[in-house]
C-alpha positions in Angstrom: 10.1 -19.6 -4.2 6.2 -19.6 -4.0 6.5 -18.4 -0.5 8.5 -15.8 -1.9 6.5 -14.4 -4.4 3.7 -14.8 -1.6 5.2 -12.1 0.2 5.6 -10.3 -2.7 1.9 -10.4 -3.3 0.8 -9.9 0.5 2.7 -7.0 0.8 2.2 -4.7 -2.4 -2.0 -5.4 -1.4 -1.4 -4.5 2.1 0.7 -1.5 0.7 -1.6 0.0 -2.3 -4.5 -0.8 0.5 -3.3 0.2 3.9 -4.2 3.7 3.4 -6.5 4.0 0.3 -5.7 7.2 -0.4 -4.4 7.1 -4.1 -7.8 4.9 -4.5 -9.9 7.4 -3.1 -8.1 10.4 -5.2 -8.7 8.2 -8.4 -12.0 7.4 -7.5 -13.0 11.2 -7.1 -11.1 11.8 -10.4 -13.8 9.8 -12.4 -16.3 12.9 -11.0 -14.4 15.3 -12.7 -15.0 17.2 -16.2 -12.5 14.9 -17.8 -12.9 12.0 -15.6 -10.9 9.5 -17.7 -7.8 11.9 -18.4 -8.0 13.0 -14.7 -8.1 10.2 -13.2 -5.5 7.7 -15.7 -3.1 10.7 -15.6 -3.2 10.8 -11.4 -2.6 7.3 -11.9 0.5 6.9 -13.8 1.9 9.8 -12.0 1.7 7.5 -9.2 2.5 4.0 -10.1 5.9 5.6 -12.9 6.9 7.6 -9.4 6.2 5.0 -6.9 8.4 2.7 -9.6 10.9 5.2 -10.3 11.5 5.5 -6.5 12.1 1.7 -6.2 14.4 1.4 -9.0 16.8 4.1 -7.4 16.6 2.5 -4.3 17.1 -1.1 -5.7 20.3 0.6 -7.5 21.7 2.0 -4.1 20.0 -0.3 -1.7 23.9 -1.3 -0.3 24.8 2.5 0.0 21.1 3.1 2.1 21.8 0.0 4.1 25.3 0.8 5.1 23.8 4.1 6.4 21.2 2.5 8.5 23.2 0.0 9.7 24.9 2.4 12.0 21.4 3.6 13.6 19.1 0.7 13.5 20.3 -3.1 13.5 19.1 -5.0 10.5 16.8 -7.9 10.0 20.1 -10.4 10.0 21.1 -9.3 13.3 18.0 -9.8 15.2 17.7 -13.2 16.8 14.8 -15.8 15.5 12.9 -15.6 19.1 13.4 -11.7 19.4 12.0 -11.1 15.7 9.5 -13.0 16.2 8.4 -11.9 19.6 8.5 -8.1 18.1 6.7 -9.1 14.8 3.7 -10.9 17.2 3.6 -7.7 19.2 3.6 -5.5 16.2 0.5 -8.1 15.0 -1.5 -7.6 18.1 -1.0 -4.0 17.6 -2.4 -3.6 15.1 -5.8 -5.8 15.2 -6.3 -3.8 18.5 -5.4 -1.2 17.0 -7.8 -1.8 14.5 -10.7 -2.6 17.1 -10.3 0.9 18.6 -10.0 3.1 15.5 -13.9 1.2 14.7 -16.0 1.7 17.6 -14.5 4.9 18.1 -17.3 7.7 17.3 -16.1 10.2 14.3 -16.0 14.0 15.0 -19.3 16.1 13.8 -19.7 19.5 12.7 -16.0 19.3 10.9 -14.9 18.5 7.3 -13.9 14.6 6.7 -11.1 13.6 5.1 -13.5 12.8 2.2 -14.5 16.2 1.6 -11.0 17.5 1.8 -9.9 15.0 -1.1 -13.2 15.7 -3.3 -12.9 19.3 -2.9 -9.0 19.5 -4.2 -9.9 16.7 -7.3 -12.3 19.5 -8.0 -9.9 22.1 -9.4 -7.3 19.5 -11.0 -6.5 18.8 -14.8 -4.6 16.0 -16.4 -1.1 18.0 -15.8 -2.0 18.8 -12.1 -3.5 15.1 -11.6 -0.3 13.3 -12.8 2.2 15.9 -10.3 -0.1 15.4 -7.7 0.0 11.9 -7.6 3.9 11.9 -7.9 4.4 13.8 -5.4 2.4 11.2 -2.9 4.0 8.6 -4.0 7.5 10.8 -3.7 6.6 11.9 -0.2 5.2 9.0 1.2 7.9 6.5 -0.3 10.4 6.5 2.5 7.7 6.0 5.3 6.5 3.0 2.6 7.9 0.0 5.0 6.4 -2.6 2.6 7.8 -1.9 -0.2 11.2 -0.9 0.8 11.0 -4.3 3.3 10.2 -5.8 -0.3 13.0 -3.9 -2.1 15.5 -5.0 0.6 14.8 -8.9 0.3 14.8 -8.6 -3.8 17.7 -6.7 -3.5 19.7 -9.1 -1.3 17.8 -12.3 -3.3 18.1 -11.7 -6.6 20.7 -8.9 -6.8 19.9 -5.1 -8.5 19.7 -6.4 -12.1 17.2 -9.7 -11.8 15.3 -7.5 -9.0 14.1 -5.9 -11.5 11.4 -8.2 -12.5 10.4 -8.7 -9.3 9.8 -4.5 -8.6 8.0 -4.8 -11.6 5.9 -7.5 -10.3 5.1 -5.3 -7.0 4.3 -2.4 -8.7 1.6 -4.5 -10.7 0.0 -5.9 -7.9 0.0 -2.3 -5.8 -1.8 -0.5 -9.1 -4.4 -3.5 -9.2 -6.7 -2.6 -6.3 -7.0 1.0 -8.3 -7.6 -0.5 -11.6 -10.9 -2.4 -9.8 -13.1 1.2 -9.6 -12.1 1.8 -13.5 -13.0 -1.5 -14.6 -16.7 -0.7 -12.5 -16.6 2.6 -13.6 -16.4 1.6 -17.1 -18.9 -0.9 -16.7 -21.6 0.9 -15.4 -20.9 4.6 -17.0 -22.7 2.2 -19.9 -25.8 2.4 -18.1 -25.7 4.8 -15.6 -24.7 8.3 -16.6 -24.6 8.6 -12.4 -22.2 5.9 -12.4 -19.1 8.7 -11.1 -21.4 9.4 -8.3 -22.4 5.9 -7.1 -18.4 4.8 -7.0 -18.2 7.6 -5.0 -21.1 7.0 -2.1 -19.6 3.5 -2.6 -15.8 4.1 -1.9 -16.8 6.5 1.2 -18.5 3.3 3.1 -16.5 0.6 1.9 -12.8 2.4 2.0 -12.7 2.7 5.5 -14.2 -1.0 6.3 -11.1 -2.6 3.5 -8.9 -0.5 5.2 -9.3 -2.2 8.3 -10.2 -5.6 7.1 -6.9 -5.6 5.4 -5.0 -4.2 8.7 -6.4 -6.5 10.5 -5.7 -9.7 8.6 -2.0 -8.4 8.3 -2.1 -8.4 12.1 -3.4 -11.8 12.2 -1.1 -13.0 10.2 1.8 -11.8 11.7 0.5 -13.0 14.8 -0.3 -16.5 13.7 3.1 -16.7 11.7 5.0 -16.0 15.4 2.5 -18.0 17.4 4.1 -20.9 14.8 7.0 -20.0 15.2 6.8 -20.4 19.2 4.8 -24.1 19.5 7.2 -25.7 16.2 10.3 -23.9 16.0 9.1 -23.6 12.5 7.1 -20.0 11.3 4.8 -20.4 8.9 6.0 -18.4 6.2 9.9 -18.4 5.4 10.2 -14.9 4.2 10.1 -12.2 7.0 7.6 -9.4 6.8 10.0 -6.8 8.0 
């Protein structure tokens, strides 16, 4: 059970952090003329859609697996040395994956991805902040392999009705790394009227570094788990990853 709600855990960090983008739109919210509404309105168009999306899958997670069954085998049919061998490849992938993206030199003389996303939190209001950040979670829900590998085991563990806790739960933990630059925000617009401004310079070096920190230790740990796996016969963790 812990090692359940382990995974759980693990995987709604990995999924509100693997990216960073909703952080990085809410974080550039807080520069805006009405920083709080902005940026608290983006957020719960994100976490009610992200959570709306879930539920409806949860609900017809037996019809959606019956489709992909005919296309893609699931997790039950793949053998333990075959899913394992896959999920230590997939491991290695990414923390070399990882290694390239950082010593590789970024691209001068053209907008970031930074300025792109400050320049559109520029002209949004609370109504336009709260559709915008339904529609990412809306359009990037069914490439969202975490939580729909989450979804699937709470479906098949608990069944649709007592998931339902457990989607809440994941839903909690993916809003928590955004709720960390409110909290400083907060804190620091007490005694620094500049304190929009310093998240910002903040979030632009640290984002990219937590972004592969986090992909990285994912990668090591599926790695490890199969390496496991291979010398015991035993993996580490109990509940699959995907």
């Amino acid at each position: 059970m812990h090692d359940f709600w382990f995974f759980l855990t693990s995987t709604a960090l990995f999924d509100s952090l693997s990216t960073a983008i909703p952080i990085l739109f809410f974080v550039y919210l807080l520069s805006s003329k009405r920083p709080l509404t902005n940026s608290l309105s983006f957020l719960a168009g994100t976490s009610l859609a992200y959570l709306g999306c879930g539920l409806v899958f949860l609900y017809n997670a037996e019809t959606i697996n019956a489709f992909f069954a005919r296309y893609f085998p699931n997790e039950t049919s793949l053998p333990d040395p075959l899913y394992y061998g896959l999920q230590g490849l997939f491991g290695l992938a990414l923390v070399v994956g990882t290694v390239v993206v950082s010593v590789r030199k970024p691209r001068r003389n053209r907008p970031s991805w930074f300025d792109r996303i400050k320049g559109l939190t520029g002209i949004l209001n609370p109504v336009s902040a709260f559709i915008l950040g339904a529609f990412l979670s809306v359009t990037g829900f069914p490439a969202s392999v975490p939580y729909l590998g989450a979804l699937e085991k709470l479906a098949a563990a608990e069944g649709p009705q007592r998931a339902i806790a457990g989607t809440l739960y994941y839903n909690f933990v993916y809003i928590v790394p955004v709720l960390v630059p409110l909290v400083l925000y907060l804190v620091l617009h007490r005694h620094d009227e500049r304190a929009a401004q310093t998240l910002d310079h903040h979030t632009q070096k640290w984002a990219p570094i937590l972004n592969r920190a986090v992909t990285a230790l994912l990668g090591v740990l599926f790695v490890v788990d199969s390496t496991v796996f291979w010398m015991t016969g035993q993996p580490l963790l109990t509940s699959k990853f995907f």
